[in-house]
C-alpha positions in Angstrom: 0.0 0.0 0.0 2.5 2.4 1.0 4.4 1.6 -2.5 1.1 2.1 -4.6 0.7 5.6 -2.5 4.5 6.5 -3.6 3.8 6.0 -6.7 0.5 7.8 -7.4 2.4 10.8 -5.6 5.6 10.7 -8.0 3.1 10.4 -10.7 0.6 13.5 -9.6 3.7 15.9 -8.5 5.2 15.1 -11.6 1.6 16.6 -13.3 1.3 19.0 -10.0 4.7 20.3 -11.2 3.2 21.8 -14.8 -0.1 23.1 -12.9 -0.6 25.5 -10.4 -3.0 23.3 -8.6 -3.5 26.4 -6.2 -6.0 29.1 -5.7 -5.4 32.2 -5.5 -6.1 36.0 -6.4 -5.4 37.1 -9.7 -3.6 39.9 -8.1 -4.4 42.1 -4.5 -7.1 43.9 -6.2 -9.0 41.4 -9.3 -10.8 38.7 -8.4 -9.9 35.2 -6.4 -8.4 32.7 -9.0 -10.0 28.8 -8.7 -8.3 26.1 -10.4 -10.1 24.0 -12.4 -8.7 20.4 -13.0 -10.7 18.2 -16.6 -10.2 15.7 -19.1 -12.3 16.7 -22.3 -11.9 14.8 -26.0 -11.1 17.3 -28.7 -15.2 17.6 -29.5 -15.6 18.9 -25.9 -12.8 21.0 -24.9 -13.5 24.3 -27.3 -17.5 23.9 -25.6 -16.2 23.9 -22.2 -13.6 26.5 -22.8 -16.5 29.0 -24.1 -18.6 28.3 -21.0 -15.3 29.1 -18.8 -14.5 32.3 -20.8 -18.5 33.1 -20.2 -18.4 32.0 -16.1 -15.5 34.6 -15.8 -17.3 37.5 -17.8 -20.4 37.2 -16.2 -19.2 38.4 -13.0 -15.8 39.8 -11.5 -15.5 37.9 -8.1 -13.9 34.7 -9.4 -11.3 33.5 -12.2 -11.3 30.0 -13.5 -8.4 28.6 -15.0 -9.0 25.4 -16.2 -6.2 22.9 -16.6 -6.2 19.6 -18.6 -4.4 16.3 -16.8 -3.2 13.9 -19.1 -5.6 11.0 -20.0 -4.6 7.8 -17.6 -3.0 10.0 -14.9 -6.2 11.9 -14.0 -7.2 9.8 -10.7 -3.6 9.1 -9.8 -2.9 12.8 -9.9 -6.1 13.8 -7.8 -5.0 11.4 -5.2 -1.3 12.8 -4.9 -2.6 16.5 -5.3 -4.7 15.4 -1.8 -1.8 14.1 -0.4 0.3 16.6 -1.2 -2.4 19.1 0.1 -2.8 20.8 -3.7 -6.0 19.7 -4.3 -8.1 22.2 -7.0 -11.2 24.2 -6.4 -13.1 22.3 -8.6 -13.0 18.9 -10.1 -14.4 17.1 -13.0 -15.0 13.7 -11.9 -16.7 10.0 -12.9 -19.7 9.2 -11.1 -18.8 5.7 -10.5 -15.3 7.3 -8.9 -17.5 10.1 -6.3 -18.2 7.6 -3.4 -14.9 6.3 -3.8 -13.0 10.3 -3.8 -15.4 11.3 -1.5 -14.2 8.1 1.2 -10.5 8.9 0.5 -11.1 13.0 1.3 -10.9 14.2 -2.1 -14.4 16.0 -2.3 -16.5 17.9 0.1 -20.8 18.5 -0.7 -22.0 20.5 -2.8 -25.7 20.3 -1.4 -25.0 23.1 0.8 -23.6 25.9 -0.9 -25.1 24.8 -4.5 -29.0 26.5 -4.5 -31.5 23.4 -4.2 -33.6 25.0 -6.7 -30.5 24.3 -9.1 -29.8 21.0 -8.4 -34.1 19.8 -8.3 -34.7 19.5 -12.5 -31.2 17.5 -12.7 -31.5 14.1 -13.9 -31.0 11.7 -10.7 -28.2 9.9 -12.3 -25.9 13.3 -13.3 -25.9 14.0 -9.1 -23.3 11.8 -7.6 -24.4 10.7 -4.1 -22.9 8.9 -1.4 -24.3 8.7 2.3 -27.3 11.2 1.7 -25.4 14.0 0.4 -24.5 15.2 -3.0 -21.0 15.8 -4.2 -20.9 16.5 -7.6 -23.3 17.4 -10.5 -23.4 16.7 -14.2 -24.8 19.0 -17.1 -24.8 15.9 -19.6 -24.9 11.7 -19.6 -25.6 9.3 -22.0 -28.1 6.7 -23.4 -27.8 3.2 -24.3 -29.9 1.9 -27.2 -30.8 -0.7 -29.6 -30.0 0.3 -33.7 -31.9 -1.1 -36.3 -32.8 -1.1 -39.6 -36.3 0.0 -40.4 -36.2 -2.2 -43.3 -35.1 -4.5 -42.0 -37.3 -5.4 -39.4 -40.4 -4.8 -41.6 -39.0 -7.3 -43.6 -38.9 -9.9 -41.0 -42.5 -9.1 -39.5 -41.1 -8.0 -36.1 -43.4 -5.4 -33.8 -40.9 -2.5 -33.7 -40.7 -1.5 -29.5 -41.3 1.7 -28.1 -40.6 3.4 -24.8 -44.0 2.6 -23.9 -44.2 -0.9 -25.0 -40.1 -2.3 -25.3 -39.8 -6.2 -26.8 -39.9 -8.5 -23.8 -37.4 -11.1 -23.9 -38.8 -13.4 -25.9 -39.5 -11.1 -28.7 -35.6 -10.0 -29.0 -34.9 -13.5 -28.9 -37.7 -13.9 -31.7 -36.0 -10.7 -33.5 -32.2 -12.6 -33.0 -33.0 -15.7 -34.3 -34.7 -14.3 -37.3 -32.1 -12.2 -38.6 -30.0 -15.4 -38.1 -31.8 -17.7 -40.1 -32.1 -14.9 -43.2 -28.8 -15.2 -43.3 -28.1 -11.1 -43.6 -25.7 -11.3 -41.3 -22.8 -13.4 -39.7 -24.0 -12.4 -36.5 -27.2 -10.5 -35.6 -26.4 -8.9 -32.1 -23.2 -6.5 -32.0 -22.6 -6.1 -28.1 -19.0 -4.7 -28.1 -17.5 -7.0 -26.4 -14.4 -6.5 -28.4 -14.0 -3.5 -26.0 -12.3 -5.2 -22.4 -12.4 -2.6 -20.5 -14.5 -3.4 -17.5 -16.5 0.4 -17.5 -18.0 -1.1 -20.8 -18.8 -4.9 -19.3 -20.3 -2.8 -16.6 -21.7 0.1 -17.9 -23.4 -1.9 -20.7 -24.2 -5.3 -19.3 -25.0 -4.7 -15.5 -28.6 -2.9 -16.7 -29.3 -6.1 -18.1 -28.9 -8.1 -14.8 -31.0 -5.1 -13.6 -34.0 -5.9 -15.5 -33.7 -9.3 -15.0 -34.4 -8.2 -11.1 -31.1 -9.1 -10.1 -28.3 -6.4 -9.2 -24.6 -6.1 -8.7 -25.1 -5.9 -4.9 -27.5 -5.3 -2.4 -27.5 -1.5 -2.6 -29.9 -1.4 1.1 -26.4 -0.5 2.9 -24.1 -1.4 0.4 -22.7 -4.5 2.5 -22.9 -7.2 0.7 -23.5 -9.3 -3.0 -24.1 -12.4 -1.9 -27.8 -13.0 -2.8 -28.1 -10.9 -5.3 -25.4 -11.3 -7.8 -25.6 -15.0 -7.6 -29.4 -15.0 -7.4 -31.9 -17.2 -9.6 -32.5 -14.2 -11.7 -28.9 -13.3 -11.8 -28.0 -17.1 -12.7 -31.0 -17.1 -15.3 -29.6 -13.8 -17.0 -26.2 -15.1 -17.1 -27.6 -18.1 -18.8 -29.2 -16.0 -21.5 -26.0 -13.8 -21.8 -23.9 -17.7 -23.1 -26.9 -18.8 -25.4 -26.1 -15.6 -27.3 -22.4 -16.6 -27.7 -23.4 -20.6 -27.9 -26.4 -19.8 -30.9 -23.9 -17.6 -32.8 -26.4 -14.5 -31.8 -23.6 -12.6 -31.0 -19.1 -12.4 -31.7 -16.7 -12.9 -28.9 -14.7 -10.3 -30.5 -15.8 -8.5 -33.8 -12.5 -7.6 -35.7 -13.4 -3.5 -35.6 -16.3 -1.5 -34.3 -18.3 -1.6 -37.6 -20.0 -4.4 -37.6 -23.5 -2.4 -37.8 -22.3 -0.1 -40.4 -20.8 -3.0 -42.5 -24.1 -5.3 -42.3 -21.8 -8.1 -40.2 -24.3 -7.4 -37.3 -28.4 -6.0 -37.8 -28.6 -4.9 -34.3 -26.1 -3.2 -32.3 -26.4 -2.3 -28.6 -24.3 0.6 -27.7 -24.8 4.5 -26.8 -25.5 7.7 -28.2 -22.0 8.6 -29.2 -22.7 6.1 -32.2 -25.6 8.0 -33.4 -23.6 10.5 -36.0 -22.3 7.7 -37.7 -25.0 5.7 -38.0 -27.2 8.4 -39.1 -24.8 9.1 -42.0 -24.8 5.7 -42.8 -28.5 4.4 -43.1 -30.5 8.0 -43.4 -34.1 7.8 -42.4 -34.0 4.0 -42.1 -31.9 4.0 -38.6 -34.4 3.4 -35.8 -33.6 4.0 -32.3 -35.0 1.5 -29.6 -35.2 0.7 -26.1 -33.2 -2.1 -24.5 -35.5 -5.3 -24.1 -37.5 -6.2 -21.1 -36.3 -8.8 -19.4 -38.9 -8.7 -16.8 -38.3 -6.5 -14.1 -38.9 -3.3 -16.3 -36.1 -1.7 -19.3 -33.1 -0.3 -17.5 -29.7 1.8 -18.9 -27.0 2.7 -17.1 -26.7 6.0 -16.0 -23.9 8.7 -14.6 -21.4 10.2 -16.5 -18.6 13.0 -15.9 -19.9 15.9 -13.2 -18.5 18.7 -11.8 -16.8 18.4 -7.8 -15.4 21.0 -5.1 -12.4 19.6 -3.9 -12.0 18.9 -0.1 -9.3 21.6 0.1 -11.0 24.4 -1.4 -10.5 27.8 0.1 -13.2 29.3 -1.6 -16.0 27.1 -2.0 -18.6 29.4 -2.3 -16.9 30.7 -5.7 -16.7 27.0 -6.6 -20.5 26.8 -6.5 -21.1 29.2 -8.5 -19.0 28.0 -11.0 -21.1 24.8 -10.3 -24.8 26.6 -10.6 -23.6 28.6 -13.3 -22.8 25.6 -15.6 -26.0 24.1 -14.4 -28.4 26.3 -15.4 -30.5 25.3 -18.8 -29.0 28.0 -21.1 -25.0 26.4 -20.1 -26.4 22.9 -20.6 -28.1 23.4 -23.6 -24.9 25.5 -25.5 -22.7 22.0 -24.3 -25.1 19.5 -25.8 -25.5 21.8 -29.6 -21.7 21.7 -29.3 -21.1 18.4 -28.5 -23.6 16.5 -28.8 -24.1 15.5 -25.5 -27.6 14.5 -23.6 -28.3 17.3 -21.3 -30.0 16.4 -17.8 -32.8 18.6 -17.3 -36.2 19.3 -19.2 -35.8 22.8 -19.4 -31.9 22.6 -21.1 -33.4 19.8 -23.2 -36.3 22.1 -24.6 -33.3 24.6 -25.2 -31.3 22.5 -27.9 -32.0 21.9 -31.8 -31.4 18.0 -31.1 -33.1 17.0 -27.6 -36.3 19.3 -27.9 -39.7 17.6 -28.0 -39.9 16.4 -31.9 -35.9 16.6 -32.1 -34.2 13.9 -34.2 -32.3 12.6 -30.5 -35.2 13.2 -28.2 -35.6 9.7 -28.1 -32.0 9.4 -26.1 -33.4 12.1 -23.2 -36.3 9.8 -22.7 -34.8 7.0 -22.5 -32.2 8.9 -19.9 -35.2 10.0 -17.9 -37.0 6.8 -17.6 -34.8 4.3 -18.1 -31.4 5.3 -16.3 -30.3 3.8 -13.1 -26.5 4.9 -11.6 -23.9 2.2 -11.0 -23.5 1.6 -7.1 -22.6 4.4 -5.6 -19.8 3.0 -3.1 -16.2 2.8 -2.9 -15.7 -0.8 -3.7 -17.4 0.0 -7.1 -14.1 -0.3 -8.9 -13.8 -4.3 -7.1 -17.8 -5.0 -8.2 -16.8 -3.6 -12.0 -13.9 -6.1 -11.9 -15.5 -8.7 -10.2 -18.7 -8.7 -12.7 -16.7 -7.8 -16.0 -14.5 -11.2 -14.8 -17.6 -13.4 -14.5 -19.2 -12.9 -17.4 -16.5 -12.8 -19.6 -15.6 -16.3 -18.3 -19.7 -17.3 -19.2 -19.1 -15.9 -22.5 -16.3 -18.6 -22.6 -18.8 -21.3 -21.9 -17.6 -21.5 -18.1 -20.2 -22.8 -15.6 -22.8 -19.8 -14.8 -23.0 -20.3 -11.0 -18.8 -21.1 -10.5 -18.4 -17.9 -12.6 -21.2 -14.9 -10.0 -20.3 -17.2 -7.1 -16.9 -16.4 -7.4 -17.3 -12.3 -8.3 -19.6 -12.5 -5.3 -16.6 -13.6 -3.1 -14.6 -11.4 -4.3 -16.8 -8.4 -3.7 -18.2 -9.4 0.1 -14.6 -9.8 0.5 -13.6 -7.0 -0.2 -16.7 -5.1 1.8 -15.1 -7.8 4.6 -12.0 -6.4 4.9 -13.4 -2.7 4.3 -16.4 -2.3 6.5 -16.1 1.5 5.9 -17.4 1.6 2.7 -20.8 0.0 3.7 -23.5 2.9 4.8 -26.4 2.7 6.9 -29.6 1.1 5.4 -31.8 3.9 3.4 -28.9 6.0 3.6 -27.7 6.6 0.1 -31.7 6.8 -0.6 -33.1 10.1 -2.7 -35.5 11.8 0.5 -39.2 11.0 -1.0 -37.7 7.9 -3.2 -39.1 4.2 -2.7 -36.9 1.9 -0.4 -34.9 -0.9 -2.4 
């Protein structure tokens, strides 16, 4: 332990070194200066930089100057800029990282100093919670989806699903087998599991264990996964999950990420980031659908990058305004026509050309509303990502179902063993006014 901490703190004063990682005034009379730490693809960073450039002229109290951390060092420098006591005002952070920063003393609320009125249209799943509290706020997330062919399907005779009225399980598996036996495609389903990285396996996947009425762990205090990820409904969706791979339904590994736009695959289940290209590709015959039902209601996974105060702030009140400025409709709506993103309010969503009522991506923001659950929102998240992406990579592989979620689930309630800090008290990490688990 002691190693991994020297390292993350050579690795974070080594980025601390070419930031200031400090807040300060401009100079003794302009305003105070708050450091802004974010990791932003190329589509992203001129957006962001215009809503920074429009925070700092709207008023003259604070300054932010935002500084980018190199991709793969981002978490690894947060922890040694806490460490090192040089944490920055204000943070962009993952949701499924908040409880985690927030356990370690990286982040303080932000449902104290950040108006309540501001943070009540926000999407549940953009507010990163752990313990009752808030910590960090989003102004976009993202939507997973079935693609299809319009022709396609009209071809085959299928119902095509709406919001109201997804296919249940045994109508996808209708759809599958189908497209299989008209020999359009080598494989029908393209789930990406080319892509290993466990924030996929989770991200993707775990909403499907969700509506089979199973879940990663038994979120009532967070203790424990035994029971739930190794349940009958858990077992029965892992079995589903082989068939695919055993009926040729879906590839182990396609050889690139084009197997919808090719025609290898006439489904593909992935997000809203795939939307421009497969818009461009197919035109008017692209449909966008809800997941399948597989009983215990449709569910997506939900929570994407949100803005933070770090624990260290000296001005934290200047740091929520930052915060309630870029979370007001007009700021979310400007992000999502530049970007493309799915903003996380009604009222932003009215504001753009793409997520308005009768826009051509509406369908993404309802499916974000309704749909959308958060990952578990505790610090052994990045163990129960492992732990799940392990399993049912080794059922994919043919291994026995129950050997494969009885082993994640000893990894996990081991873990929460050994940590009983993470766990929180039952109905804790419950929205006030939202059912019990």
């Amino acid at each position: 332990m002691r190693k991994l901490r020297r390292l993350a703190l050579g690795v974070g004063l080594a980025v601390i070194a070419l930031t200031s990682g400090c807040d300060r005034p401009a100079d003794t009379s302009g305003p105070v200066e708050l450091t802004l730490w974010k990791q932003l693809t190329k589509l992203e960073e001129p957006a962001y930089q215009a809503a920074f450039a429009r925070f700092n002229a709207a008023q003259n109290r604070w300054h932010v100057t935002a500084q980018s951390i190199p991709q793969g060092n981002y978490t690894q420098s947060i922890v040694a800029a806490s460490l090192a006591g040089r944490l920055p005002c204000i943070v962009m952070v993952d949701h499924p990282k908040v409880a985690s920063f927030v356990w370690a003393g990286h982040l303080r609320p932000i449902d104290d100093l950040v108006p309540a009125a501001t943070l009540a249209p926000i999407s549940p799943t953009a507010l990163g919670r752990y313990r009752a509290r808030i910590y960090s706020a989003g102004q976009f997330d993202a939507a997973l989806a079935i693609f299809a062919r319009r022709s396609e399907l009209e071809k085959l005779g299928v119902r095509i699903p709406t919001l109201d009225a997804p296919w249940t399980l045994a109508e996808f598996d209708t759809v599958l087998e189908r497209m299989r036996a008209s020999g359009t495609h080598r494989y029908p389903l393209d789930l990406s599991t080319r892509d290993l990285n466990p924030d996929w396996w989770t991200y993707g996947f775990s909403p499907m264990l969700q509506s089979s009425g199973a879940d990663l762990i038994d979120r009532t205090a967070m203790a424990r996964a035994e029971g739930t990820l190794n349940s009958p409904a858990a077992r029965k969706f892992a079995l589903w999950f082989q068939s695919l791979f055993r009926r040729d339904l879906v590839s182990r590994r396609e050889p690139d990420d084009n197997a919808f736009v090719s025609g290898r695959a006439g489904l593909a289940y992935t997000g809203n980031w795939w939307e421009p290209t497969y818009r461009k590709a197919l035109g008017n015959d692209l449909l966008i659908l809800p997941p399948p039902d597989f009983g215990a209601g449709p569910v997506i996974g939900g929570g994407s990058w949100q803005w933070g105060i770090g624990s260290q702030c000296k001005h934290p009140r200047g740091a929520a305004e930052f915060i309630d400025f870029m979370l007001q409709p007009r700021e979310i709506a400007a992000l999502s026509d530049q970007a493309g993103m799915v903003p996380v309010s009604e009222e932003a969503a009215a504001l753009t050309s793409e997520y308005r009522q009768g826009g051509k991506n509406r369908v993404f923001f309802d499916l974000m509303r309704r749909f959308a659950r958060s990952r578990p929102e505790t610090p052994a998240f990045p163990v129960i990502s492992g732990a799940f992406t392990n399993a049912l990579r080794r059922v994919m592989e043919g291994e026995i179902v129950e050997d494969a979620l009885d082993d994640a689930v000893d990894d996990i309630d081991q873990t929460l063993a050994d940590n009983p800090s993470y766990q929180i008290q039952p109905g804790a990490n419950v929205r006030p006014g939202a059912r019990q688990p």
